[in-house]
py3Dmol code that shows the C-alpha trace and the ligand (Angstrom):
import py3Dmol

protein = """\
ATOM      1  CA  UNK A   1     -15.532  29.329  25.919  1.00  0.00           C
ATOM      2  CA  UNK A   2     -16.064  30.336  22.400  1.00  0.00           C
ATOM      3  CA  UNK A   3     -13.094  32.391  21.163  1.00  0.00           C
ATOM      4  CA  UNK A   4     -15.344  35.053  19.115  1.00  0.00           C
ATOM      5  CA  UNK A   5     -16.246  36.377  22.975  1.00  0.00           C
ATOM      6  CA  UNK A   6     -12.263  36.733  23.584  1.00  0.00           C
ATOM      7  CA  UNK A   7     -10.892  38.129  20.487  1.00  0.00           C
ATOM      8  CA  UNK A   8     -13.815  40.312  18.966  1.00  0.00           C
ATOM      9  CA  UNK A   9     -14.174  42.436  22.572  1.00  0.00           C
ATOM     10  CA  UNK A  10     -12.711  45.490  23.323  1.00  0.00           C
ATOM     11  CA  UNK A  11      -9.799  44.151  26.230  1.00  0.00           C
ATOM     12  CA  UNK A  12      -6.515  43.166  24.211  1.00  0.00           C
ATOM     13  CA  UNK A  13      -5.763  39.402  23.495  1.00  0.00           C
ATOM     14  CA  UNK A  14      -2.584  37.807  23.847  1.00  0.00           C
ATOM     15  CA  UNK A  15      -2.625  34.208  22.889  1.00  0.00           C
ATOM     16  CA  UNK A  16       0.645  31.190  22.134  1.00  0.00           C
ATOM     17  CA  UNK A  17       0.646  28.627  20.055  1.00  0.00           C
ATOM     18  CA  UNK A  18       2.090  25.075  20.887  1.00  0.00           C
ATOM     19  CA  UNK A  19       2.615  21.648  19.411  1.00  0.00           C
ATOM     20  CA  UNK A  20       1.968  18.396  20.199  1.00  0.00           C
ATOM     21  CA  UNK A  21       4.523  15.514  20.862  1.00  0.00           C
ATOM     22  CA  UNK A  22       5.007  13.192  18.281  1.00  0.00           C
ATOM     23  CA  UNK A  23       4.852   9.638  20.365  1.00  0.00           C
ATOM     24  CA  UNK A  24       3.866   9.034  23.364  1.00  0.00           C
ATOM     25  CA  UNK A  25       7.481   8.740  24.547  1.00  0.00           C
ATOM     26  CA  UNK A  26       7.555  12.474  24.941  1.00  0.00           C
ATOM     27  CA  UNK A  27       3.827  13.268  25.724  1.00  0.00           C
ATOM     28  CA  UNK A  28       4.877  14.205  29.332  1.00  0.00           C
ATOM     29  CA  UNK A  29       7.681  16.667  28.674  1.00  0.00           C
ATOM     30  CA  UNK A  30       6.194  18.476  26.237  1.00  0.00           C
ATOM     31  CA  UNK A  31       3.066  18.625  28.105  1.00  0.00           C
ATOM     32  CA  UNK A  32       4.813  20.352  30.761  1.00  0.00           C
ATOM     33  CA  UNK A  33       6.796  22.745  28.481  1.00  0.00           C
ATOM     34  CA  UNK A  34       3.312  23.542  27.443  1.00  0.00           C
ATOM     35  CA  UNK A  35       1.582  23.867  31.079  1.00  0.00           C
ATOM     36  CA  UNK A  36       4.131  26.375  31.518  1.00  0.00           C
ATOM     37  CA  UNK A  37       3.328  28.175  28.849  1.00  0.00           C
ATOM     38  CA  UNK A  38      -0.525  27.613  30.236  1.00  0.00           C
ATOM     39  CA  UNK A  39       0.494  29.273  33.172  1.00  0.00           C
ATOM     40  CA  UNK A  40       1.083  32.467  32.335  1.00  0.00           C
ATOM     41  CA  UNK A  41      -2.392  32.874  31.458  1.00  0.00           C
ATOM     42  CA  UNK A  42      -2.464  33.534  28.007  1.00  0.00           C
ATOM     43  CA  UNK A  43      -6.044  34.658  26.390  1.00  0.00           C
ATOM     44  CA  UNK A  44      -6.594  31.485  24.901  1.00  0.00           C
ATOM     45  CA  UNK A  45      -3.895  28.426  23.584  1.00  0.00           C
ATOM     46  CA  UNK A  46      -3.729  26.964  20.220  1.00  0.00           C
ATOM     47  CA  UNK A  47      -2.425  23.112  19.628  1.00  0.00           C
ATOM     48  CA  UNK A  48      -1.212  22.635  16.025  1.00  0.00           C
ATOM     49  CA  UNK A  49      -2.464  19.303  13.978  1.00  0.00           C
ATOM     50  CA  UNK A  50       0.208  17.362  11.800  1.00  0.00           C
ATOM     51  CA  UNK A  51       2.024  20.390  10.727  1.00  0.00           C
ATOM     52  CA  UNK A  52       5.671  20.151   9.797  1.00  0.00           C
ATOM     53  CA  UNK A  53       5.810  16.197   9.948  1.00  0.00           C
ATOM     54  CA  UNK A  54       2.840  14.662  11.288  1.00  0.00           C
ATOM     55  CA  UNK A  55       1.853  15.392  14.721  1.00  0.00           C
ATOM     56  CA  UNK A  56      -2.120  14.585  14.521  1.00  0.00           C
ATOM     57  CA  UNK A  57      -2.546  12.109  17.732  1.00  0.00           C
ATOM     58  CA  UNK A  58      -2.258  14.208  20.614  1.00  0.00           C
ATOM     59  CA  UNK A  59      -4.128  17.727  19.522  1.00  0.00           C
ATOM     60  CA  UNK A  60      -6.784  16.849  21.502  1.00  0.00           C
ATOM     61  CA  UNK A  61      -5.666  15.346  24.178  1.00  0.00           C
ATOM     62  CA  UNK A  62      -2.850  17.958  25.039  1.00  0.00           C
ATOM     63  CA  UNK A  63      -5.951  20.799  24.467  1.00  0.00           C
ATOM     64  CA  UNK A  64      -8.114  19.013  26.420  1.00  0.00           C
ATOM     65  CA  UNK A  65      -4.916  18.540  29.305  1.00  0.00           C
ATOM     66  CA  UNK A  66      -4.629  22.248  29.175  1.00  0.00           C
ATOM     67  CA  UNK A  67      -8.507  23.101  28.908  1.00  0.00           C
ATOM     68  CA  UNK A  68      -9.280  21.333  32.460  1.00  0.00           C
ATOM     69  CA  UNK A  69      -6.071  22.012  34.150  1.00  0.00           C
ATOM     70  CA  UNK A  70      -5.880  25.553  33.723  1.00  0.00           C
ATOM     71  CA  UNK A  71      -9.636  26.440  32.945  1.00  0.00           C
ATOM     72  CA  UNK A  72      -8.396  28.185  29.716  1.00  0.00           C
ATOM     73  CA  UNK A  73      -9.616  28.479  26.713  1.00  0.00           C
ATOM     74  CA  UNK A  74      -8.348  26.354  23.510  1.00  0.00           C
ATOM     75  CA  UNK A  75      -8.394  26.024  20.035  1.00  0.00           C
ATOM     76  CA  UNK A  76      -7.694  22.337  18.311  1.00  0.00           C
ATOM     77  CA  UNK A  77      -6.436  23.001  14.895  1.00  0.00           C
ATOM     78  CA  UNK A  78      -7.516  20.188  12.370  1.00  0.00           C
ATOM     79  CA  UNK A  79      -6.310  19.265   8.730  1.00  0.00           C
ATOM     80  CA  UNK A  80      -7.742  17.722   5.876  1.00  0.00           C
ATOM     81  CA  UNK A  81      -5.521  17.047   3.356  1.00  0.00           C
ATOM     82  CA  UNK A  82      -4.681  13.286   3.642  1.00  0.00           C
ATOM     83  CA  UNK A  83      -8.131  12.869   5.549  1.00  0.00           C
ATOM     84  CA  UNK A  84     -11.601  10.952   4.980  1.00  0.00           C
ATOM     85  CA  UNK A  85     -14.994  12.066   6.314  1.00  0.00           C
ATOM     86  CA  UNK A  86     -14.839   9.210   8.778  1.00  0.00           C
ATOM     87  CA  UNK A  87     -11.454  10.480  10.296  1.00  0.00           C
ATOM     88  CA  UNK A  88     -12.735  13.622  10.860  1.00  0.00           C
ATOM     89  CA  UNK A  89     -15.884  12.788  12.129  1.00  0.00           C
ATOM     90  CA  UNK A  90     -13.780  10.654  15.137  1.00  0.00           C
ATOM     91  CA  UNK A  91     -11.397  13.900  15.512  1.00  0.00           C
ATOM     92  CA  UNK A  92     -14.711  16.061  16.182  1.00  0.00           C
ATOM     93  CA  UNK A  93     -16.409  13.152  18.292  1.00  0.00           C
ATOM     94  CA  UNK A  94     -13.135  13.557  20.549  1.00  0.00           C
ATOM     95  CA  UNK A  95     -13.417  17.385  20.474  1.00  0.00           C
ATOM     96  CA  UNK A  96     -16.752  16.619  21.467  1.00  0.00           C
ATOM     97  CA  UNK A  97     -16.165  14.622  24.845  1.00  0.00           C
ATOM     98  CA  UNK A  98     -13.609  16.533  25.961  1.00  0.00           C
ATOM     99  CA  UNK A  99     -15.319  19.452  26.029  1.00  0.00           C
ATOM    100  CA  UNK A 100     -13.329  21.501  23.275  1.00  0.00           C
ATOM    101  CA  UNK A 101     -15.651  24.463  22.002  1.00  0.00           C
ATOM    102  CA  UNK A 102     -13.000  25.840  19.162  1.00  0.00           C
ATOM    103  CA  UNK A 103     -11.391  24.162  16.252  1.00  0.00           C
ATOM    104  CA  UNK A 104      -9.050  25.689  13.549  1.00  0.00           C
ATOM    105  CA  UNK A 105      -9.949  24.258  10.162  1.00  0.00           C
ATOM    106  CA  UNK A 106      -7.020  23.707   7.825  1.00  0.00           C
ATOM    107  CA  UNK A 107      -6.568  21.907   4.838  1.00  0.00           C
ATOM    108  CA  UNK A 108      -2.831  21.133   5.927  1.00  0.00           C
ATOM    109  CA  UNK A 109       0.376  21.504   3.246  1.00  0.00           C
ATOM    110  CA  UNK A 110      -0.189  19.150  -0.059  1.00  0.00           C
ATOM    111  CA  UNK A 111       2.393  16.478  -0.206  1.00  0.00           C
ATOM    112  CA  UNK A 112       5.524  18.105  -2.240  1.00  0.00           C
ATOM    113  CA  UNK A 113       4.426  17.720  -6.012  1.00  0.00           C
ATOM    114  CA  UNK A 114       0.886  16.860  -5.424  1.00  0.00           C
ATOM    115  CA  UNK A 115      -2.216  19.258  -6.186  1.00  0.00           C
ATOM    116  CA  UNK A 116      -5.737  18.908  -5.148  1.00  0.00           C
ATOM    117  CA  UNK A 117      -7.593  15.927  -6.608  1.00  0.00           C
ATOM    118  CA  UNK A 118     -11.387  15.581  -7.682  1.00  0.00           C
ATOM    119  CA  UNK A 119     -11.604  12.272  -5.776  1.00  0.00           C
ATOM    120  CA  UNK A 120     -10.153  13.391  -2.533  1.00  0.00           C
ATOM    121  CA  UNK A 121     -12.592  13.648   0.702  1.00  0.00           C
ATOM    122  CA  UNK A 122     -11.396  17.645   1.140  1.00  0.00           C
ATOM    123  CA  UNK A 123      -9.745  19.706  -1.230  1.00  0.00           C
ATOM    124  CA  UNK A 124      -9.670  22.971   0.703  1.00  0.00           C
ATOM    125  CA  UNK A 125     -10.289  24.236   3.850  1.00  0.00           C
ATOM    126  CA  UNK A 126     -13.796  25.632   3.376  1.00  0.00           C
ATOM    127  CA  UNK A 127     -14.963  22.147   2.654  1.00  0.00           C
ATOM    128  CA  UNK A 128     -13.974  21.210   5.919  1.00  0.00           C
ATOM    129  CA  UNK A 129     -15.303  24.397   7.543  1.00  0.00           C
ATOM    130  CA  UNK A 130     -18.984  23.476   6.170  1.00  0.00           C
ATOM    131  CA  UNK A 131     -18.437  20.051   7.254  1.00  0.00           C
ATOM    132  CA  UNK A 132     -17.586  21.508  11.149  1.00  0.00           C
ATOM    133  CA  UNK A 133     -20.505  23.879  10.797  1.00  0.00           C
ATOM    134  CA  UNK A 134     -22.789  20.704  10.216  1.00  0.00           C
ATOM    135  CA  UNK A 135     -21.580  18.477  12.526  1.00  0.00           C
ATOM    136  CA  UNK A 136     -21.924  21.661  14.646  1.00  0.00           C
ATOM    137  CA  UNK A 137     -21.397  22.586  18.200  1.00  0.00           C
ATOM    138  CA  UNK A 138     -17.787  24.155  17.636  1.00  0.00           C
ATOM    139  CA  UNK A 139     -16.609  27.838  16.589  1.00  0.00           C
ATOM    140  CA  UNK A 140     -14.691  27.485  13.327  1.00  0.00           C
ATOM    141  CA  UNK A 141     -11.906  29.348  12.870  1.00  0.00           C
ATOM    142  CA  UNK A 142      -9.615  29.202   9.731  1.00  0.00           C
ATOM    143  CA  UNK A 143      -5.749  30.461   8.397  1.00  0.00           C
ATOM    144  CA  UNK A 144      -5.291  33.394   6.293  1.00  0.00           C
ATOM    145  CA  UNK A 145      -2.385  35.375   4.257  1.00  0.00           C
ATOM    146  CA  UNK A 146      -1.775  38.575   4.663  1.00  0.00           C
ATOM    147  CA  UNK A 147       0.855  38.456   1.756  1.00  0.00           C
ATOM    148  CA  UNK A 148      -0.862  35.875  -0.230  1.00  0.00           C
ATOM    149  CA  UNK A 149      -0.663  32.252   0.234  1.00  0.00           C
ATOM    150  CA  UNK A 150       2.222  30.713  -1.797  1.00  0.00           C
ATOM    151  CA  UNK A 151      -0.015  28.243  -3.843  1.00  0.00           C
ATOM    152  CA  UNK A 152      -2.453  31.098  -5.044  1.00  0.00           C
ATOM    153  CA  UNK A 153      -1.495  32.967  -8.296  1.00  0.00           C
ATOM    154  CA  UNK A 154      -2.552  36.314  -7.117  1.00  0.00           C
ATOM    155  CA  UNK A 155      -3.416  37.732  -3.448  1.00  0.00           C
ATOM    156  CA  UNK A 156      -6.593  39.128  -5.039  1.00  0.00           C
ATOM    157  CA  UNK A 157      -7.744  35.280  -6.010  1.00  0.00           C
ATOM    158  CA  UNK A 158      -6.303  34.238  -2.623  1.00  0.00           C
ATOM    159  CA  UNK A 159      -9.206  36.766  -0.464  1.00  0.00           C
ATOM    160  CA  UNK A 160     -11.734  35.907  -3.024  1.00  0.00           C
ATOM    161  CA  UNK A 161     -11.219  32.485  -2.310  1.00  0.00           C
ATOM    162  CA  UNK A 162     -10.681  33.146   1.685  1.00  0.00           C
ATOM    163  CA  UNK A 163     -14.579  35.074   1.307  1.00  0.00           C
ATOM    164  CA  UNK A 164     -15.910  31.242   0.918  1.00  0.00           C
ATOM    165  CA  UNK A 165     -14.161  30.317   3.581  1.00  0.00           C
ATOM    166  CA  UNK A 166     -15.426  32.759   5.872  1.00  0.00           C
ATOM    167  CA  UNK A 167     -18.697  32.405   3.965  1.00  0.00           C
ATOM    168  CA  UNK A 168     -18.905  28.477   4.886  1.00  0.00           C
ATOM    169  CA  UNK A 169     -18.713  29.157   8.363  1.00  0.00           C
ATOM    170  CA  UNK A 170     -15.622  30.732   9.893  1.00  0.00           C
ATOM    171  CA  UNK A 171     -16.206  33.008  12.793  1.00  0.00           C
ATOM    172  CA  UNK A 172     -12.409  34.586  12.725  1.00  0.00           C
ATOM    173  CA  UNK A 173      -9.278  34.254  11.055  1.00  0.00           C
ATOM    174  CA  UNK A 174      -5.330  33.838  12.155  1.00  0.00           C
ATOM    175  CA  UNK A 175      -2.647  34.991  10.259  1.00  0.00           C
ATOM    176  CA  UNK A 176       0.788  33.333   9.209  1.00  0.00           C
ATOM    177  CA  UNK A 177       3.400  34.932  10.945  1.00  0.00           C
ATOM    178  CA  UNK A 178       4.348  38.844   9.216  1.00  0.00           C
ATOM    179  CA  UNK A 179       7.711  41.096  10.331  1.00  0.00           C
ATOM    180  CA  UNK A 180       5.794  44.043   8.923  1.00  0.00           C
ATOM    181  CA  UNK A 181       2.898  45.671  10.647  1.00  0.00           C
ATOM    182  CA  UNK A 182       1.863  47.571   7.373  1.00  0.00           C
ATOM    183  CA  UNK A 183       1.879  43.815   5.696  1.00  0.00           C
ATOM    184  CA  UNK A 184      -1.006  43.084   8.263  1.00  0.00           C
ATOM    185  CA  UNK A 185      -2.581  46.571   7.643  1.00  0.00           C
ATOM    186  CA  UNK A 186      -2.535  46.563   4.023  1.00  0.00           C
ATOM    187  CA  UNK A 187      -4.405  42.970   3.827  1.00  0.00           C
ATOM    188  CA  UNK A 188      -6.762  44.122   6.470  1.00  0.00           C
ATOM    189  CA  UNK A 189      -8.191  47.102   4.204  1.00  0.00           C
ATOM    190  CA  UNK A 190      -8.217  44.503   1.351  1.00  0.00           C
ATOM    191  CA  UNK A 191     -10.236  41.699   3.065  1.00  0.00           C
ATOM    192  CA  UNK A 192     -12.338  44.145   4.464  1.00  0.00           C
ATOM    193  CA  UNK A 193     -13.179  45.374   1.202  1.00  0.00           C
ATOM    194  CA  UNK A 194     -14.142  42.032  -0.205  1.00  0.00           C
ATOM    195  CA  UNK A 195     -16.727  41.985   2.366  1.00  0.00           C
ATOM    196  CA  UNK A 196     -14.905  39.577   5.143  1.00  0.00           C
ATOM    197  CA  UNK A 197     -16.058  41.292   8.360  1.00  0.00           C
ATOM    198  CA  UNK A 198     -15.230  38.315  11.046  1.00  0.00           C
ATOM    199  CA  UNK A 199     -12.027  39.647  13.131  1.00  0.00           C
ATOM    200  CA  UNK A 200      -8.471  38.799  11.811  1.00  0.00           C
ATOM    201  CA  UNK A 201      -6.206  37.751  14.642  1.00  0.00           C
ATOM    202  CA  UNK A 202      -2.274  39.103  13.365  1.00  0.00           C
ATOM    203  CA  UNK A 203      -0.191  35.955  13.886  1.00  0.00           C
ATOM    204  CA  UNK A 204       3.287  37.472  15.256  1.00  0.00           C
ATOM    205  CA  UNK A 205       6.379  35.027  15.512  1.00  0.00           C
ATOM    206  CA  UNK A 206       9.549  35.994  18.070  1.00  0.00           C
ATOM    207  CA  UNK A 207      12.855  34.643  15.638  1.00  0.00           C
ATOM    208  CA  UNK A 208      15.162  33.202  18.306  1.00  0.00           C
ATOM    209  CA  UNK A 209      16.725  30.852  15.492  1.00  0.00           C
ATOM    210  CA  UNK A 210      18.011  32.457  12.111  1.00  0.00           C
ATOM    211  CA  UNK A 211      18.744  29.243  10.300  1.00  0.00           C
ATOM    212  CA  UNK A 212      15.057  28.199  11.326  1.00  0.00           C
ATOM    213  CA  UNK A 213      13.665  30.932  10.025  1.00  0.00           C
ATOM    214  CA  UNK A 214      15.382  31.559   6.752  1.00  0.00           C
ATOM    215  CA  UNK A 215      14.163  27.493   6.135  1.00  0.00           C
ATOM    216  CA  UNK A 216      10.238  28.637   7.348  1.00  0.00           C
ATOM    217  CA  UNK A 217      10.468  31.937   5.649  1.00  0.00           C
ATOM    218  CA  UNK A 218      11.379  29.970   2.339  1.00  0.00           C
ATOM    219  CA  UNK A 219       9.045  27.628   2.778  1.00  0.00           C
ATOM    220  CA  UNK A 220       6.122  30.090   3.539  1.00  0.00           C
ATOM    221  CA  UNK A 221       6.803  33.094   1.129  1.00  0.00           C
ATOM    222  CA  UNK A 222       6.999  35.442   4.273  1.00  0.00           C
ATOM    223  CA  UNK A 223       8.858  38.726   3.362  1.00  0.00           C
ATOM    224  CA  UNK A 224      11.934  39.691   5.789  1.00  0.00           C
ATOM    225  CA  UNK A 225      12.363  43.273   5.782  1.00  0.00           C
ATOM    226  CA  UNK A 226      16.009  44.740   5.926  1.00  0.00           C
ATOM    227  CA  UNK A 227      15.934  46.022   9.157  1.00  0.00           C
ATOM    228  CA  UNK A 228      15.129  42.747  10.089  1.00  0.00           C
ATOM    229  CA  UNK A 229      17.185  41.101   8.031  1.00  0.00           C
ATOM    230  CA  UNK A 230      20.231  43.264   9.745  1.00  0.00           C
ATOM    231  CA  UNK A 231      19.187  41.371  12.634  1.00  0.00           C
ATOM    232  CA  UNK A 232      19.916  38.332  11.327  1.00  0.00           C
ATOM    233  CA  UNK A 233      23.203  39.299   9.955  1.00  0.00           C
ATOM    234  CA  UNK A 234      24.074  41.018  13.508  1.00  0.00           C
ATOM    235  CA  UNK A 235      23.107  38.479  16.389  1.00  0.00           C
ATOM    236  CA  UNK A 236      22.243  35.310  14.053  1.00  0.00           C
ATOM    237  CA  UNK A 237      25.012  33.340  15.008  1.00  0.00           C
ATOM    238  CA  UNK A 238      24.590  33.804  18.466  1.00  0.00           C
ATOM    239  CA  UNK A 239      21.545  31.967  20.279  1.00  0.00           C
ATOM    240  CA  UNK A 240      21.662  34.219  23.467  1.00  0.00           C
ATOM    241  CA  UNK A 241      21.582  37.421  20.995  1.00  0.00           C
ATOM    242  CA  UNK A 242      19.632  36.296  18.929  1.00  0.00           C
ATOM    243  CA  UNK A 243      16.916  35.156  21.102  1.00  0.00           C
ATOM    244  CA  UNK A 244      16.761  38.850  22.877  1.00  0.00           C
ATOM    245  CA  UNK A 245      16.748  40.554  19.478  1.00  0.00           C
ATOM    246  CA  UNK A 246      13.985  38.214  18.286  1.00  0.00           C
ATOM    247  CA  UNK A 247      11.458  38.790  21.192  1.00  0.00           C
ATOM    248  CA  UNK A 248      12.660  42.771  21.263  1.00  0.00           C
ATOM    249  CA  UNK A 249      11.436  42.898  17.554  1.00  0.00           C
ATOM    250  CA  UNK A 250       7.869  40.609  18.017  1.00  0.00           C
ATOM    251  CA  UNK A 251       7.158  42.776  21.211  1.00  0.00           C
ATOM    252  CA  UNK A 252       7.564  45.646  19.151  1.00  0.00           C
ATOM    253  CA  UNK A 253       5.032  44.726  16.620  1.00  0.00           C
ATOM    254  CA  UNK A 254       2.757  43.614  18.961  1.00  0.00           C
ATOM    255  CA  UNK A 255       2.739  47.345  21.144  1.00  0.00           C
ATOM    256  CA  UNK A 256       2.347  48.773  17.049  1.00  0.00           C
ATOM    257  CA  UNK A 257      -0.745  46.347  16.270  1.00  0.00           C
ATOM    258  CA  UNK A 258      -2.515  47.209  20.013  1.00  0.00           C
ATOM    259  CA  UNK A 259      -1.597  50.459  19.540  1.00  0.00           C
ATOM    260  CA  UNK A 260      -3.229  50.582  16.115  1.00  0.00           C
ATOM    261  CA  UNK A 261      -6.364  49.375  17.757  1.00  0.00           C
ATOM    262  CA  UNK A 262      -5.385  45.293  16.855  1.00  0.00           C
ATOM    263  CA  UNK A 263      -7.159  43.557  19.265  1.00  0.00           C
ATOM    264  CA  UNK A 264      -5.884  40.122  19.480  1.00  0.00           C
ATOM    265  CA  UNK A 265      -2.465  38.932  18.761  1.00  0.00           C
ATOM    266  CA  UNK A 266      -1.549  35.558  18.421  1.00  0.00           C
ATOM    267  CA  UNK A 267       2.267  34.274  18.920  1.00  0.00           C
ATOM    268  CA  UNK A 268       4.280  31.208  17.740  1.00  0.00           C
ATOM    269  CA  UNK A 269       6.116  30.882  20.265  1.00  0.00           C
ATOM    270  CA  UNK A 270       6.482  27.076  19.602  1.00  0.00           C
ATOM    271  CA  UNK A 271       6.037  25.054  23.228  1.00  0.00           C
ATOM    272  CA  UNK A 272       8.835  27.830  24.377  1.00  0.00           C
ATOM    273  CA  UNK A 273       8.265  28.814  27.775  1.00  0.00           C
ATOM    274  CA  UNK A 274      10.971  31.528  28.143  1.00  0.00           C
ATOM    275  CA  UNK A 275      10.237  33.387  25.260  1.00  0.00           C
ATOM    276  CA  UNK A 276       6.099  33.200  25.634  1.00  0.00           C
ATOM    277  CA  UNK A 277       6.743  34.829  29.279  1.00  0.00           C
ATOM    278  CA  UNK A 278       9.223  37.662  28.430  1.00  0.00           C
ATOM    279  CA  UNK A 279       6.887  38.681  25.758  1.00  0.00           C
ATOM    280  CA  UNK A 280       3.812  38.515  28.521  1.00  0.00           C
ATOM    281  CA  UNK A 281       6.122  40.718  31.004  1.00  0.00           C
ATOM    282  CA  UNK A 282       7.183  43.074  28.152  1.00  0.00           C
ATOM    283  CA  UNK A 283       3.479  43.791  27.666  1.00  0.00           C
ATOM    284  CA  UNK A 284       2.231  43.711  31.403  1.00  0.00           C
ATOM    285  CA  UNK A 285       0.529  47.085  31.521  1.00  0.00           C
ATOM    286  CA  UNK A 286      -0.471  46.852  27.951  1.00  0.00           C
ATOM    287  CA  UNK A 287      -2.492  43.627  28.498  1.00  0.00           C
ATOM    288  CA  UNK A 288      -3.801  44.631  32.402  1.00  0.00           C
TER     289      UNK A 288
END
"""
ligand_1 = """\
53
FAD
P -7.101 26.738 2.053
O -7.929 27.755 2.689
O -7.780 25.542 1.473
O -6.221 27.448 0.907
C -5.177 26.743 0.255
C -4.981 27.317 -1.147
O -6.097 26.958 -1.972
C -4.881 28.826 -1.189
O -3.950 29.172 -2.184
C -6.296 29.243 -1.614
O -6.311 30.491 -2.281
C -6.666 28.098 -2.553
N -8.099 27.846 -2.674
C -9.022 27.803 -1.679
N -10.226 27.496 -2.185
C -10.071 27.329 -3.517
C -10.949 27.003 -4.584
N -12.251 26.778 -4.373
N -10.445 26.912 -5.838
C -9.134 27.135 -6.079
N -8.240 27.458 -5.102
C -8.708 27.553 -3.838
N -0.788 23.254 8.833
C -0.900 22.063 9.472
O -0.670 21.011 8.843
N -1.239 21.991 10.804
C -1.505 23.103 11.539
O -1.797 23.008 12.730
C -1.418 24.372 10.900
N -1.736 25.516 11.541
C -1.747 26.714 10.870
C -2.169 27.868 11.535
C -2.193 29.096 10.864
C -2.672 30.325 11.592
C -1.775 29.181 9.511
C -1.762 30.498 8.801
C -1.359 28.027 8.838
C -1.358 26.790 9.496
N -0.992 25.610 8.843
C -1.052 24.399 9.500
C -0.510 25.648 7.457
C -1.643 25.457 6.421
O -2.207 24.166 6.558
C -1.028 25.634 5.037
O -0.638 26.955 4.844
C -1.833 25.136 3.852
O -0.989 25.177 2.701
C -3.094 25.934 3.525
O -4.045 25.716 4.457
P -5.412 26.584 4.455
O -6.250 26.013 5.523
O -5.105 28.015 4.476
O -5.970 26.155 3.021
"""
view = py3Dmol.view(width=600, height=400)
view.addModel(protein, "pdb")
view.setStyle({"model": 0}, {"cartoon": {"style": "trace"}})
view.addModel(ligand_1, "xyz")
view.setStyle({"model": 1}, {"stick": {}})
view.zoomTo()
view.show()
């Protein structure tokens, strides 16, 4: 099913994210951390590409797994940065005959030091985008930043820039992960205004891990407010604590965005089972 007839309706979308294993040593438990994530029936299920150290092999097999086991919807991200046409081309084929109807077009994080060459196959995202769109067949989605991604030199170039992308062919966006509704808001009102009118799904991430997320918040320019940041302080050192704080504060972002008429949330919980179903029971009469 195409994902535009999930997330731009009027019922409230609650969708996880996963990854995939990295060998096929551990294809089998993570594919069952996963199905159990599957099971609670999210909206739809997203399977990250080579983020964070190379995971590109099983994307579309573990979608695929998920797609026909549990008859839901998926989205296959795919990234571009290190790619060539003809490596794409065999990722889409596979999309293809496994019957995968949504991909997320990245371009994937540059190699530390390196910028975007002349000669390379992709230098952004919305190359690959067009490229999707002409193979065609799939609904292409792509990644946006709500407070600017970290590469651009202002947030205003950054949505000017995100306008092609949607412009090449993306039919909705996903945020990076914000701990600050207004954040989300704010950038909503801005795209909006530049004239990007495809619907922006607000990427919310439960903290169960404060070391983790100090590293990913570095890493990603994501701002921590203080209340949040008092969380850390408080319960950071203790994983039980910490994990209930965590998916207290995500659920209570995610009743803000419904309430403010969001209609499709999207949450890293990351292949963890326990946290993607408190946050489904938290919401149970929100989401019926
Ligand atoms: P782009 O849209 O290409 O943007 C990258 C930068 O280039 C931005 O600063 C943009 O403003 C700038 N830019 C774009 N076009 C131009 C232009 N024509 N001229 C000059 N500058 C331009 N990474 C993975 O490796 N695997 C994943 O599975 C993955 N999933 C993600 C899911 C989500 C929802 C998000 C938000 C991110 C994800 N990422 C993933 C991380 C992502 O790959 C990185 O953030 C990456 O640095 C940028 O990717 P992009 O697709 O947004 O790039």
């Amino acid at each position: 099913m195409e994902l535009t007839n999930l997330i731009g309706g009027t019922a409230p979308s609650l969708s996880f994210e996963v990854f995939p294993p990295k060998n096929s040593a551990n294809y089998e438990s993570i594919r069952a951390a996963v199905e159990e994530v599957a099971s609670l029936s999210p909206s739809f299920i997203s399977v990250t590409y080579g983020a964070g150290g190379g995971t590109s092999d099983y994307t579309v097999s573990l979608a695929a797994d998920v797609q026909d086991r549990f008859r839901l919807p998926v989205l296959a991200h795919l990234s571009c940065v290190n790619a060539t046409r003809a490596g794409v081309r065999a990722q889409l084929d596979a999309m293809r005959r496994r019957g995968i109807a949504n991909v997320l077009a990245l371009r994937g994080d540059m190699p530390p030091g390196s910028a975007p060459q002349e000669n390379w196959d992709y230098r952004y995202a919305s190359e690959l985008v067009a490229e999707i769109r002409e193979y065609g067949g799939f609904c292409v989605g792509g990644a946006c930043y709500p407070e600017g991604h970290t590469e651009s030199p202002s947030q205003k170039e950054d949505i000017l820039h995100l306008k092609e992308k949607v412009d090449a062919g993306c039919a909705f966006l996903t945020t990076q992960m914000f701990f600050e509704n207004n954040v989300y808001y704010n950038f909503l009102f801005k795209a909006r205004d530049a004239g990007i009118r495809v619907p922006i799904v607000a990427g919310v991430m439960p903290v169960t891990n404060a070391s983790q997320i100090r590293r990913i918040v570095a890493l990603s320019g994501t701002a921590l407010p203080q209340r949040f940041r008092y969380i850390l302080d408080r319960f950071g050192a203790n994983p039980a604590t910490m994990r209930q704080a965590g998916i207290a504060y995500a659920t209570e972002q995610i009743v803000d965005l419904f309430a403010n008429g969001v209609q499709a949330v999207h949450v890293y919980s990351m292949n963890n089972a326990f946290v993607a179903r408190k946050i489904k029971e938290n919401l149970s009469e929100i989401l019926k």
